[in-house]
matplotlib code that plots the C-alpha trace (Angstrom):
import matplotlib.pyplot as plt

x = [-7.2, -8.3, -7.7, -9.4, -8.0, -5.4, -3.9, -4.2, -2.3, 0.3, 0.9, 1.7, 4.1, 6.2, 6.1, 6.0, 8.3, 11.8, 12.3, 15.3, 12.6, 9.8, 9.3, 8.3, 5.1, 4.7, 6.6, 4.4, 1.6, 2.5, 2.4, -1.4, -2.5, -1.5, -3.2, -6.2, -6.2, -5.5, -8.8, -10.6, -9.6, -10.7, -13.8, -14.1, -13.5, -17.1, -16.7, -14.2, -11.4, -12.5, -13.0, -9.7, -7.4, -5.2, -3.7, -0.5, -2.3, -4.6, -1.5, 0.4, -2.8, -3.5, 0.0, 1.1, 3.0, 2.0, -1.5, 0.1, 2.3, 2.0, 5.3, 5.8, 9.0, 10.4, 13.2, 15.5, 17.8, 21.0, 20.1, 22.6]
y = [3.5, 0.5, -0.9, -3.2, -6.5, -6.6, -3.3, -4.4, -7.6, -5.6, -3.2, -6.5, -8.1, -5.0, -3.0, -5.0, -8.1, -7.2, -8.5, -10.7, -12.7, -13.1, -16.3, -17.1, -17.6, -14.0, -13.0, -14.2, -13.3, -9.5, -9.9, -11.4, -8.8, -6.0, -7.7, -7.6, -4.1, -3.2, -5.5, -3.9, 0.2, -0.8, -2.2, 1.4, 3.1, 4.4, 5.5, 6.5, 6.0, 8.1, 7.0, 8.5, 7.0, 5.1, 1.4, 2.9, 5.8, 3.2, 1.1, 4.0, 4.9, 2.2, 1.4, 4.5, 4.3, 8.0, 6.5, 3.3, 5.9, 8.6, 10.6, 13.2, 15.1, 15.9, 18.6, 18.3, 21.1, 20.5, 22.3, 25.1]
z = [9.5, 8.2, 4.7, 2.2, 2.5, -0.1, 0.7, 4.3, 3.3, 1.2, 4.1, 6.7, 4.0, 3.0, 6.1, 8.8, 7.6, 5.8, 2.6, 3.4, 6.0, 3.2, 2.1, -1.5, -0.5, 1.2, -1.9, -4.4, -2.1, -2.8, -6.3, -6.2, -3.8, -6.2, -8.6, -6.5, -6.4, -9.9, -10.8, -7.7, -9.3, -12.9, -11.4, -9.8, -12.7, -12.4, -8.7, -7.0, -9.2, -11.9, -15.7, -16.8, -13.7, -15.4, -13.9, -13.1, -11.5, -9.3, -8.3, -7.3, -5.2, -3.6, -2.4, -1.3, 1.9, 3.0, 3.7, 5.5, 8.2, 10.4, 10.5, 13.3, 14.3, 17.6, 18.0, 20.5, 21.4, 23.8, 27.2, 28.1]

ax = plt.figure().add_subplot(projection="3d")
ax.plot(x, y, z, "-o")
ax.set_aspect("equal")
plt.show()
C-alpha cells in the first residue's frame, strides 16, 4: 500500500522505531506530520473527506493503524 507522505512518515516513526529510540527530532517530527494531515483532510473537505468529517474524525482516519498492518492468524494444534 502506499501512503501520502506524511502518513507514510507517521507510519516509519511510530511503527517501525520504539518510542524510547526516538529522538526529539523524530518526536517533534510526528507532531508536524499530523499536522500535515489534518491541513491536507480540511483541504478535502470537498472530496473525499466529506463536508461534515470533522478534524477529529480525519485524524483518526488518517492514522489508523488497521490500514498500516496486515494481521493473519495461524492455529496450531499439538499433534497426537
Amino acid at each position: 500500500m502506499i501512503f501520502p507522505p506524511s502518513i507514510a512518515t507517521i507510519h516509519h516513526l511510530t511503527c517501525k522505531i520504539g518510542d524510547a529510540e526516538r529522538t526529539p527530532e523524530q518526536r517533534r517530527r510526528i507532531g508536524e506530520e499530523l499536522l500535515a494531515v489534518m491541513r491536507l483532510g480540511e483541504e478535502m473537505r470537498a472530496g473525499d473527506a466529506g463536508p461534515d468529517s470533522g478534524r477529529a474524525d480525519r485524524l483518526a482516519e488518517a492514522i489508523d493503524i488497521r490500514t498500516w498492518v496486515t494481521v493473519k492468524y495461524m492455529i496450531t494444534r499439538p499433534s497426537e
